[in-house]
Structures are given as C-alpha cells and as structure tokens.
ZAPADO-270137 format. One record per residue (C-alpha): x, y negated, z; residue in one letter. Coordinates in steps of 0.25 Angstrom, whole numbers, plus 5000, padded with zeros to 4 digits. Each point is the difference from the previous one (the first is absolute). Layout:
<pts>
<x->X y->Y z->Z res->A>
...
</pts>
This chain:
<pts>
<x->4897 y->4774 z->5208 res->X>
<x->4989 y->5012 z->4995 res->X>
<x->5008 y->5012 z->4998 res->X>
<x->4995 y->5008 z->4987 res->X>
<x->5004 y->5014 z->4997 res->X>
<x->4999 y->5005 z->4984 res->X>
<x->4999 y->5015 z->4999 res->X>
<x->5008 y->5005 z->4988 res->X>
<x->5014 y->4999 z->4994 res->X>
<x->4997 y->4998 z->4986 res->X>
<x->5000 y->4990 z->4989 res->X>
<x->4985 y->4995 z->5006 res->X>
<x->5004 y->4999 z->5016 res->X>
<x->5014 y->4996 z->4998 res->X>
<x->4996 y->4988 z->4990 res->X>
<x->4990 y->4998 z->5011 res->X>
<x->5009 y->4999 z->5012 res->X>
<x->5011 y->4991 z->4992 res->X>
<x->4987 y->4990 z->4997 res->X>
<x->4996 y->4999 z->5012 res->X>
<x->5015 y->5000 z->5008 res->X>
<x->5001 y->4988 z->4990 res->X>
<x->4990 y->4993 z->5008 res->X>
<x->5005 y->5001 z->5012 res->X>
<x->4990 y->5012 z->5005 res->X>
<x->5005 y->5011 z->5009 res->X>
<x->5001 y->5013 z->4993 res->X>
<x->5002 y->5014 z->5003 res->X>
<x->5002 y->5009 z->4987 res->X>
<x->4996 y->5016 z->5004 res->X>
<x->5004 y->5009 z->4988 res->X>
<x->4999 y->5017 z->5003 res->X>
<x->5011 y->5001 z->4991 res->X>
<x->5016 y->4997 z->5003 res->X>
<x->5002 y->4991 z->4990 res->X>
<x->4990 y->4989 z->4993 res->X>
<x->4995 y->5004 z->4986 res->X>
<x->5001 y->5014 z->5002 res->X>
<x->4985 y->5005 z->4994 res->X>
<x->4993 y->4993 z->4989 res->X>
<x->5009 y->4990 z->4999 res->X>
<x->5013 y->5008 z->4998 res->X>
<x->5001 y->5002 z->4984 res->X>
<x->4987 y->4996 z->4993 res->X>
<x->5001 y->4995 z->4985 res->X>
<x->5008 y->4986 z->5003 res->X>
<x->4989 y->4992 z->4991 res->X>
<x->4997 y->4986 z->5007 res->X>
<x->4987 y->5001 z->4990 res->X>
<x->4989 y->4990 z->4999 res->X>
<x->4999 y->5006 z->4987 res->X>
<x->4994 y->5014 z->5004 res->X>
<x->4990 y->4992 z->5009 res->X>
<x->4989 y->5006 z->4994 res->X>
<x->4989 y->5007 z->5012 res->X>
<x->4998 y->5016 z->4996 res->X>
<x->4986 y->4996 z->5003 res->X>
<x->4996 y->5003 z->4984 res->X>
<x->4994 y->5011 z->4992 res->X>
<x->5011 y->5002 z->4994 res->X>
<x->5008 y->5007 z->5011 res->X>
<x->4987 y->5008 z->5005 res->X>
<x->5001 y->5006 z->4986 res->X>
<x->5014 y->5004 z->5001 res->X>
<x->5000 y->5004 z->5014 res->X>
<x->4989 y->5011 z->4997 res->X>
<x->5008 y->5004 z->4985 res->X>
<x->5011 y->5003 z->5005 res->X>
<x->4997 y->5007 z->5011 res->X>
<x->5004 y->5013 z->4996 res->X>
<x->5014 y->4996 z->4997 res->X>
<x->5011 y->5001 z->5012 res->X>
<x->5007 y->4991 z->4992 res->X>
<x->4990 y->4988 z->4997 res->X>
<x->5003 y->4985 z->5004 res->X>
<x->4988 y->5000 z->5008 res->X>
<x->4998 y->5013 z->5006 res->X>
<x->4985 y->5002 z->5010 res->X>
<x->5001 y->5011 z->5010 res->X>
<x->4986 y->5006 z->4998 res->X>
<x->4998 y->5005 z->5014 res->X>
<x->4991 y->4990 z->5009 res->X>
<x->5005 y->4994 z->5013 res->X>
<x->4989 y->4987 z->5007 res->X>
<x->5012 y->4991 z->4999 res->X>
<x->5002 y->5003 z->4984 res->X>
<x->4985 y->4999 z->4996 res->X>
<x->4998 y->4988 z->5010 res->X>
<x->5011 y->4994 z->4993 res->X>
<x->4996 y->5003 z->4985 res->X>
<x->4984 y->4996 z->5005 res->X>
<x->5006 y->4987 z->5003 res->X>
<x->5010 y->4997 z->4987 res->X>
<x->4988 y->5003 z->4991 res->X>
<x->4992 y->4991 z->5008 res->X>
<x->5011 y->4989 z->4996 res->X>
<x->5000 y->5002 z->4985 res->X>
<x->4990 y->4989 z->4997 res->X>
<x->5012 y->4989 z->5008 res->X>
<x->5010 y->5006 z->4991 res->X>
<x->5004 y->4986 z->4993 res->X>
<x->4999 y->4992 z->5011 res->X>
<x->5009 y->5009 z->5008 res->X>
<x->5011 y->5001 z->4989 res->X>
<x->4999 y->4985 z->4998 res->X>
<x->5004 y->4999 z->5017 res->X>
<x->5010 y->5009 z->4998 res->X>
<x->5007 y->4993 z->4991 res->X>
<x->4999 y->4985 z->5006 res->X>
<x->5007 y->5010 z->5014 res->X>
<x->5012 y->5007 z->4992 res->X>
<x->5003 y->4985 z->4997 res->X>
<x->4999 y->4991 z->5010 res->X>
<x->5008 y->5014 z->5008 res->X>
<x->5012 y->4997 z->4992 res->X>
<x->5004 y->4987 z->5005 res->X>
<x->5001 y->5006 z->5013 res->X>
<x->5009 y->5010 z->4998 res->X>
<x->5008 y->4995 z->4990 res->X>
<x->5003 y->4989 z->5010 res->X>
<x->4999 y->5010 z->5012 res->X>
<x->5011 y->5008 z->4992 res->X>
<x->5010 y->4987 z->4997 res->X>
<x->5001 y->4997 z->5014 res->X>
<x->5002 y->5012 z->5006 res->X>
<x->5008 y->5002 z->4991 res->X>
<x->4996 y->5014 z->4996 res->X>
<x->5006 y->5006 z->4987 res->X>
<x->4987 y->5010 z->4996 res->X>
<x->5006 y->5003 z->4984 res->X>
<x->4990 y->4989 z->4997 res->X>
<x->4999 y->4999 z->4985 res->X>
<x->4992 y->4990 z->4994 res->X>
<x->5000 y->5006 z->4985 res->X>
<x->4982 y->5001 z->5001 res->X>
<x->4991 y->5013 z->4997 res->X>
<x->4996 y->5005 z->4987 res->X>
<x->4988 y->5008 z->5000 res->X>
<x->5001 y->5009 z->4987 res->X>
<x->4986 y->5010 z->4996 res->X>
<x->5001 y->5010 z->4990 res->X>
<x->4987 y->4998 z->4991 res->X>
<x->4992 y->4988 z->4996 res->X>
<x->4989 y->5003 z->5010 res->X>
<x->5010 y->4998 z->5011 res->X>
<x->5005 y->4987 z->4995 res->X>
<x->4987 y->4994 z->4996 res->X>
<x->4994 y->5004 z->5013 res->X>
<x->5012 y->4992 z->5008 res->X>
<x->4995 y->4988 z->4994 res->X>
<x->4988 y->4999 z->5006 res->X>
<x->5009 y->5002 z->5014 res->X>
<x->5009 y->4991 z->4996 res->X>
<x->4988 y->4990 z->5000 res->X>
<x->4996 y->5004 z->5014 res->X>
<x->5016 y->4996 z->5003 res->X>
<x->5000 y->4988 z->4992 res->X>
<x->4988 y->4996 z->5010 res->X>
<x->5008 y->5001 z->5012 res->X>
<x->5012 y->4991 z->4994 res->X>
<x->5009 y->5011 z->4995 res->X>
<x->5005 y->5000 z->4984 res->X>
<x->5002 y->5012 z->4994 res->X>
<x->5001 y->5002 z->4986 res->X>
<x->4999 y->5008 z->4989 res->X>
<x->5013 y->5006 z->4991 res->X>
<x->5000 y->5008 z->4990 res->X>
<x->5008 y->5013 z->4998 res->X>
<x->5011 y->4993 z->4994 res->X>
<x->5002 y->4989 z->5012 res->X>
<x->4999 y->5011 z->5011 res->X>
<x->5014 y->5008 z->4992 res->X>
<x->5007 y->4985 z->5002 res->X>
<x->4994 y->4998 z->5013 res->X>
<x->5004 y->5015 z->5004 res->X>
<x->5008 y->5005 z->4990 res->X>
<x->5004 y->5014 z->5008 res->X>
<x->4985 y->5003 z->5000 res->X>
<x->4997 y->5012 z->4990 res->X>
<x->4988 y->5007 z->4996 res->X>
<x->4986 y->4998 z->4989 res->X>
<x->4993 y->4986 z->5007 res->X>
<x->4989 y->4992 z->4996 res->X>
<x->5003 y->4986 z->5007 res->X>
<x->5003 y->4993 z->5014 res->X>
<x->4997 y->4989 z->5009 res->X>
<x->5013 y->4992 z->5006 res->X>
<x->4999 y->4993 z->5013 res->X>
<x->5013 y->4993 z->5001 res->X>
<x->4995 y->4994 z->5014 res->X>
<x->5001 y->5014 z->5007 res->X>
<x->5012 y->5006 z->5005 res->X>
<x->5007 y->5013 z->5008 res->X>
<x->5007 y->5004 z->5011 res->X>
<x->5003 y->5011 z->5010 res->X>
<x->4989 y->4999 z->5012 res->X>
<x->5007 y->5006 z->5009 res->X>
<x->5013 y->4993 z->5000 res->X>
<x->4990 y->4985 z->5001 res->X>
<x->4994 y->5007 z->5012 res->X>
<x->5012 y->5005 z->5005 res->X>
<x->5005 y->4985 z->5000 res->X>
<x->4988 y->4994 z->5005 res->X>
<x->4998 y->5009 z->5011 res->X>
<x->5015 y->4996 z->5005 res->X>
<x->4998 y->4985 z->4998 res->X>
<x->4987 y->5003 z->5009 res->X>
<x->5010 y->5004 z->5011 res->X>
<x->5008 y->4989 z->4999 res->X>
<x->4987 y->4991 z->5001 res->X>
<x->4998 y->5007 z->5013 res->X>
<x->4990 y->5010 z->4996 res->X>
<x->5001 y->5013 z->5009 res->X>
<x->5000 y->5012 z->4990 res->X>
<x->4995 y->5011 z->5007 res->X>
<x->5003 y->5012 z->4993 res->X>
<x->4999 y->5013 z->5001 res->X>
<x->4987 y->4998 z->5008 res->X>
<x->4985 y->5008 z->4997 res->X>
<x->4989 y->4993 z->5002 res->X>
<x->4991 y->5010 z->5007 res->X>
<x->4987 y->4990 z->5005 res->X>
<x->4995 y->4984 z->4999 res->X>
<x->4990 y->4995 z->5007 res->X>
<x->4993 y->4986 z->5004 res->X>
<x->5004 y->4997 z->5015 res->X>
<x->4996 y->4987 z->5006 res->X>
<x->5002 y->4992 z->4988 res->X>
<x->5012 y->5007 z->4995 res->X>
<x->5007 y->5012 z->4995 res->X>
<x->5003 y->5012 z->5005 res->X>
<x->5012 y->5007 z->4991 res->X>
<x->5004 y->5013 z->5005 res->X>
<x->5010 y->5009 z->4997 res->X>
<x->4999 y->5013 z->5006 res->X>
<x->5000 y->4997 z->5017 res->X>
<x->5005 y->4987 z->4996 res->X>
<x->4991 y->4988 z->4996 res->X>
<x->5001 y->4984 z->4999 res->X>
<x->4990 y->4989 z->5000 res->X>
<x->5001 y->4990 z->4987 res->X>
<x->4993 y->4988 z->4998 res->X>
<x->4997 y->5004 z->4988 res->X>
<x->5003 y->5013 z->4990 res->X>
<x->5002 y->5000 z->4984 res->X>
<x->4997 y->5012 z->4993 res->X>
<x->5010 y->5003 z->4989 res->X>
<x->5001 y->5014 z->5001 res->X>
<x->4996 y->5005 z->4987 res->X>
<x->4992 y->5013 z->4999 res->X>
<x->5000 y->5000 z->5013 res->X>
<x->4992 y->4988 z->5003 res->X>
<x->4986 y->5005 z->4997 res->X>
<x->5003 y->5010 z->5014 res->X>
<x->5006 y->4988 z->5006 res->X>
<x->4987 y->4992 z->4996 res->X>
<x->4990 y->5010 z->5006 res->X>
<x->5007 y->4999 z->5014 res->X>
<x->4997 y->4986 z->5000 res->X>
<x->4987 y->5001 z->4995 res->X>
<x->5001 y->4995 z->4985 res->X>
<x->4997 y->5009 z->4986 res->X>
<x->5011 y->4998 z->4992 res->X>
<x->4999 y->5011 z->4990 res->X>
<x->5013 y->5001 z->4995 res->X>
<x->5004 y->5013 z->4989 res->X>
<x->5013 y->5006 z->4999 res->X>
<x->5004 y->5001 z->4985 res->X>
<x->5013 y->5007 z->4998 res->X>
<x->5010 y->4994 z->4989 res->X>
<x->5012 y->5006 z->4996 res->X>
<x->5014 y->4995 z->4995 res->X>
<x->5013 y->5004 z->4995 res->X>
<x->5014 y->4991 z->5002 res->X>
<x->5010 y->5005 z->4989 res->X>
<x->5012 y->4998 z->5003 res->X>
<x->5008 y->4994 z->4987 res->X>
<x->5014 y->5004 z->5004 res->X>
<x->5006 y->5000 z->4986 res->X>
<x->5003 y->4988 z->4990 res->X>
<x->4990 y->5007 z->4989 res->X>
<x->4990 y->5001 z->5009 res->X>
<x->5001 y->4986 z->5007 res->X>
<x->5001 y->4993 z->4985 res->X>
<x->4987 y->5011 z->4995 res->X>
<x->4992 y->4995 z->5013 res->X>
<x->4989 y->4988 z->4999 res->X>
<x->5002 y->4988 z->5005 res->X>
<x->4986 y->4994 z->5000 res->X>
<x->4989 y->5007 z->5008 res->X>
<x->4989 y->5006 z->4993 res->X>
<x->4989 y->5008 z->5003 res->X>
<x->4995 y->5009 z->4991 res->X>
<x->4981 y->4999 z->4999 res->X>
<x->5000 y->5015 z->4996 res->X>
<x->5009 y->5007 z->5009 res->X>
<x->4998 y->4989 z->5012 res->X>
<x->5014 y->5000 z->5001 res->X>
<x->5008 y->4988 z->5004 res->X>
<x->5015 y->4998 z->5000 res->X>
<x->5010 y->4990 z->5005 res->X>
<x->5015 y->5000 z->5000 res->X>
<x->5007 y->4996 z->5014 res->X>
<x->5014 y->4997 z->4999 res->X>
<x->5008 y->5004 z->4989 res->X>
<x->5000 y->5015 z->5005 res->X>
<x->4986 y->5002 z->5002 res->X>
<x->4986 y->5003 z->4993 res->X>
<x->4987 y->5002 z->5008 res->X>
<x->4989 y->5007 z->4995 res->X>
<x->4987 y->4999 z->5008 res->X>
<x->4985 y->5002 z->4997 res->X>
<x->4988 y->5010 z->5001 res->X>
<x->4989 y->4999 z->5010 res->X>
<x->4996 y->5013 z->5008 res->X>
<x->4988 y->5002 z->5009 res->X>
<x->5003 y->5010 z->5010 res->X>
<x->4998 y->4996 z->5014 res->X>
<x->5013 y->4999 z->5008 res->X>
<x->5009 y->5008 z->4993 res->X>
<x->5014 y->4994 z->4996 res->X>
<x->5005 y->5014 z->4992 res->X>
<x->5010 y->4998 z->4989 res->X>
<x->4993 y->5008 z->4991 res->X>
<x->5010 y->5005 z->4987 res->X>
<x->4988 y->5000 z->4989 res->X>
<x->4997 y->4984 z->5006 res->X>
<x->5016 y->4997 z->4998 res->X>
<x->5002 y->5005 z->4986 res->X>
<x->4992 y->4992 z->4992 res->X>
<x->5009 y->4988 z->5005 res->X>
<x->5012 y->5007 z->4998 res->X>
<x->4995 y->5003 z->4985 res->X>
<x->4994 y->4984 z->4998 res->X>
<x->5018 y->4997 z->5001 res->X>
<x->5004 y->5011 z->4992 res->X>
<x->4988 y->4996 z->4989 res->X>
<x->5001 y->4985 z->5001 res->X>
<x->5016 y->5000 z->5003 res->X>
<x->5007 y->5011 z->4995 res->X>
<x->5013 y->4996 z->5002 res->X>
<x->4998 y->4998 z->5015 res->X>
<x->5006 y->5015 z->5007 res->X>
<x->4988 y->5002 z->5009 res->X>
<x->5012 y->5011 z->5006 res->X>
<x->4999 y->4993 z->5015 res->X>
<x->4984 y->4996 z->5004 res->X>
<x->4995 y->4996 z->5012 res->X>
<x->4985 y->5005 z->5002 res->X>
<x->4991 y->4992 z->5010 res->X>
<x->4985 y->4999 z->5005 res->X>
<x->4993 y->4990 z->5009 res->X>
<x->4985 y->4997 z->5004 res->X>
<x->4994 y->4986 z->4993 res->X>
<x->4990 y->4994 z->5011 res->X>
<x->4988 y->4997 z->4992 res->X>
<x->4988 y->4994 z->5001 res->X>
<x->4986 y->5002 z->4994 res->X>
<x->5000 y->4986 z->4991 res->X>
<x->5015 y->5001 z->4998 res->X>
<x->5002 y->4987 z->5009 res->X>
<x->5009 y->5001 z->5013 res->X>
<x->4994 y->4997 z->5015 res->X>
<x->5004 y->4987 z->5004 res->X>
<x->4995 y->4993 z->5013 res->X>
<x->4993 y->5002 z->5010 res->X>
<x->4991 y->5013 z->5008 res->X>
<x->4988 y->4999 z->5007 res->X>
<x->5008 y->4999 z->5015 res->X>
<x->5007 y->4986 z->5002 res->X>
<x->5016 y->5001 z->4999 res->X>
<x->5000 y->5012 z->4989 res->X>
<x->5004 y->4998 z->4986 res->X>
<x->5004 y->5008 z->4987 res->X>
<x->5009 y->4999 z->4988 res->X>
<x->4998 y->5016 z->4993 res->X>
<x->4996 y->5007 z->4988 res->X>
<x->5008 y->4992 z->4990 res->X>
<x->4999 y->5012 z->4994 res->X>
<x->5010 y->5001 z->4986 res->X>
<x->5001 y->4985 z->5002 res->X>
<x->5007 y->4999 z->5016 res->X>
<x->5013 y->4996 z->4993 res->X>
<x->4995 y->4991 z->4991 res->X>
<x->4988 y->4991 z->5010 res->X>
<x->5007 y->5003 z->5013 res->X>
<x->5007 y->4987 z->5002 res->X>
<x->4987 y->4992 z->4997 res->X>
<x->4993 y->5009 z->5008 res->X>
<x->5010 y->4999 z->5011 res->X>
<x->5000 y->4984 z->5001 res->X>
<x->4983 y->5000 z->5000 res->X>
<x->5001 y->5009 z->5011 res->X>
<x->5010 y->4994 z->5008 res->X>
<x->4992 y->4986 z->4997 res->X>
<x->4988 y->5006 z->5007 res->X>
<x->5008 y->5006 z->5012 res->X>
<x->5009 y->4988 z->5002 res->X>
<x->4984 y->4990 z->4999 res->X>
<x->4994 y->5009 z->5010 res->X>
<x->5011 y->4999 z->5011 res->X>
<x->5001 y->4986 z->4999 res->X>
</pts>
C-alpha cells in the first residue's frame, strides 16, 4: 500500500485524508498546529452556500475595492502599498474577468454535488456540528442591488441551484427578527449552516479511528522530489511518501515553489464576531435563518441556541492576521442595527487568512512532478466545496496508486 501524507489540518486536508482513509490509502495527516481546525477553519461565517457562489471576477468589485479605499472600515478594504505577490495576483484576477459566468456557473454545480458528501460524512461519523438546515436569505438594500442578483441568480440557476426571489414581505415571515429599510431578497432553502470547526474537529477524530496518523504539532520546513517520491521534512527530521497532498492554505503557494509549481494563492483576511446569547431576550431577538447582507457583505448564522456568528469582509494585506478594532465594529454595529434586542455585552472578535486564487476556483490535482497534488485556495468557499473537492482529489490519488 502507497503511503500518502496531506499537509494541513483544515477543512481542506482533513476532508482529504478522511476520503482518501475511506479508500483504503495510507495516510499521514501533518498539521503545524495542536489541534485540527485551528486557523482559517476555526470560526468563519458557518454558511454552507452555494448561493454566494458567484466569482469576484467582475467590474463590480474592482469599483468597490478602489471607492472604498479610503475607509478603515469598508467591506472590501485594498492596502495600496505594492508588494510582487499582490500585483501578480491582481494581474491575473483581471485577466480572468472575461471567464466570470463560466466560473460561477462550476462553482455552483461544486457546492452541490460537496453536500452529499458531508452531510453523509457527518451522519456517520456521527458528528453534531449545530447543523441547521433553515437556508440563506440574501437581503440588498436598494433596487440596483436586487435587480442585479438576478442576473447571478441566472448564472446559479445554470449550474442546478434554485434560488428565488421574495419580496420584503416574505423575507420578515421567513426572518421575522430581522430589522431595518430593505428592498427585497433571494431565499435558497437547499443551503444550510453550521459550525466548521466542530465538523472538522469530528472528522479529524474519525480520521484516527480510520487509521490516519495525525501528526500534529509538526512544521513543514522543506519538500522535495527524491527518487520518485517525497521528501517531508520537519526540521532534522524528514520522511519519504509516496505521494503528498497540499492542503495547507495560504501556505501552499510556498509549499508549491519548493516543488516547482506556481500556485499563486493570496491571503484575504475576514473577520467575524461569535456573540454569545446568554439571556432568554437575546436568544428569542437572535435570527434563526442565515442571511447575508449585499451592502455590508456581512453574513450570519445562528449555531445552537446560545450562539450567533457574524462573518465577512475581505482585506488584502499580505500575511497579517491582526484583529484590528475599526474592522470588528462594523460587525458588532450590523447586530445591534439588524437585531436590537440581542445584548452584543459578551463578543467574541476573530481574524483568519482566505486562500485565494486569481479565478476564484480552488487547486485541485495534480503538479508538474509525479506523486504531488493539491486541494487550496477555496478561498470564502473552503467550507462550503471542501467535501467535493476532497473526494475528487482523493479519486485521483487512490487511481494513480493502483
């Protein structure tokens, strides 16, 4: 049997190993953290969306980017000071506008075939992940927002997903906590929520029980092609693999170059906020369905009874993970605007770095050396394609060492 190592801990390399542990291969897992889950896999928005598959590959998200970038506190904020890495990136997202359709369409048709897999994945590991199956309502504030998500809603309707239209009246039954001057929506009932770090959590332990060998706590310092394998070292230690799996997020465009593949993958730092709703008032004044919110690109979803998640924004600025106050309070103000009767009191601040790639469309397959692979930069979508993206990996891997 081939052994095959997947480097990195998160919702991307765990699905991966679990796949591939399903079909018999030999896994090694190798996660720099302690625990699985503990980066950009640790509190994201909790959205399982194919609805908010569209690529950013449009004019309508350069225009934004360069208006707001005077404000500390916009959706999308551009650090203006130049770096290779940025500019290579941004050269190469411009040069993918024209596939724009064509790439939301795929994104689509991936977030639904990924849900099968992990709902199944989830009922027999028998992982309780606050998994609520209650859809996403995606609300806009003005008639050009709304009229404009219906020609996306077109591009998802291409790629199998029905999304549809509902007026301001609909969306206050659908969510009736939801407060504030809205235009209309679009209700996906076929998505659904739930907390990524318990699934991965879960999966990463049904892993072991598979017979994966969870190394963690271990840094990757080199990789290199030796004799038809590869070499994984870990300081003065190194191992020989059979074949390796790149799942390690920002990380993996470094990880590529050692192995003698480009792949250009950009940090984009989000930000969320876990309110705790420890009082009846605040519990019963809490949504219920997840939403997410064109104008402020904010999304929310309630996990468990005692918890509301509150995720969004896209940073550029390189390999900084800062929690930054002025990034946090627009998030904090969304709940107390939206909801007031939730006591915003006890709030959790986080940060984590999105994988992304140029086109919008994660790595999958394989490098230019025989016996290397990648499943990165998912981007805002790792949660929501990582089980499909798992399983077409894993395909691959197990194919080539038969």
């Amino acid at each position: 049997m081939k052994r095959v190592a997947v480097i990195g801990g998160g919702i991307t390399g765990v699905t991966t190993a679990y796949a591939l542990a399903k079909r018999g291969v030999d896994v090694t897992l190798i996660e720099r953290h302690r625990y699985a889950a503990m980066e950009t896999s640790y509190a994201n928005g909790g959205q399982l969306s194919a609805s908010h598959a569209e690529v950013w590959n449009h004019k309508a998200t350069i225009f934004n980017a360069l208006k707001s970038m005077a404000r500390r506190d916009a959706p999308l904020l551009l650090h203006p000071w130049p770096s290779w890495h940025k500019l290579s990136w941004f050269a190469q997202f411009l040069a993918a506008m024209p596939a724009y359709e064509r790439n939301t369409i795929a994104t689509a048709r991936l977030a639904i075939a990924a849900r099968a897999h992990l709902f199944a994945w989830a009922e027999e590991e028998n992982i309780d992940f606050d998994h609520r199956r209650a859809g996403i309502l995606h609300v806009y504030r003005d008639k050009a927002g709304f009229e404009r998500a219906a020609g996306v809603s077109r591009l998802l309707a291409q790629g199998g997903l029905e999304r549809r239209a509902v007026t301001l009246q609909e969306m206050r039954t659908i969510e009736p906590a939801l407060q504030g001057d809205f235009y209309g929506g679009y209700y996906t009932d076929s998505d659904s929520t739930g907390d990524i770090h318990k699934f991965t959590s879960g999966l990463a332990d049904a892993c072991a029980r598979l017979g994966v060998a969870c190394r963690y706590g271990a840094q990757v310092t080199a990789l290199a092609r030796e004799h038809g394998k590869v070499r994984i070292s870990e300081g003065e230690d190194s191992t020989l693999f059979d074949a390796v799996v790149i799942c390690a997020g920002t990380a993996s465009r470094a990880m590529a170059a050692m192995l003698g593949d480009h792949v250009n993958v950009y940090p984009v730092k989000g930000y969320s906020i876990t309110v705790q709703l420890d009082d009846a008032a605040s519990r019963a004044a809490a949504p219920k369905v997840s939403l997410l919110d064109d104008a402020t690109k904010l999304v929310s979803s309630r996990l468990g009874e005692d918890r509301l998640r509150v995720a969004g924004t896209a940073e550029f600025n390189g390999f900084n993970d800062d929690i930054r106050a002025d990034r946090i309070r627009p998030l904090v103000r969304w709940v107390e605007q939206c909801f007031p009767g939730i006591n915003t009191r006890k709030v959790i601040p986080w940060a984590g770095l999105r994988p992304m790639l140029p086109d919008m469309l994660p790595k999958v397959g394989p490098g230019k050396a025989p016996g290397v692979y990648y499943n990165t930069g998912h981007g805002h979508l790792g949660w929501t394609l990582a089980a499909a993206t798992a399983e077409m990996v894993a395909m691959m891997v197990d194919k080539a060492a038969a």
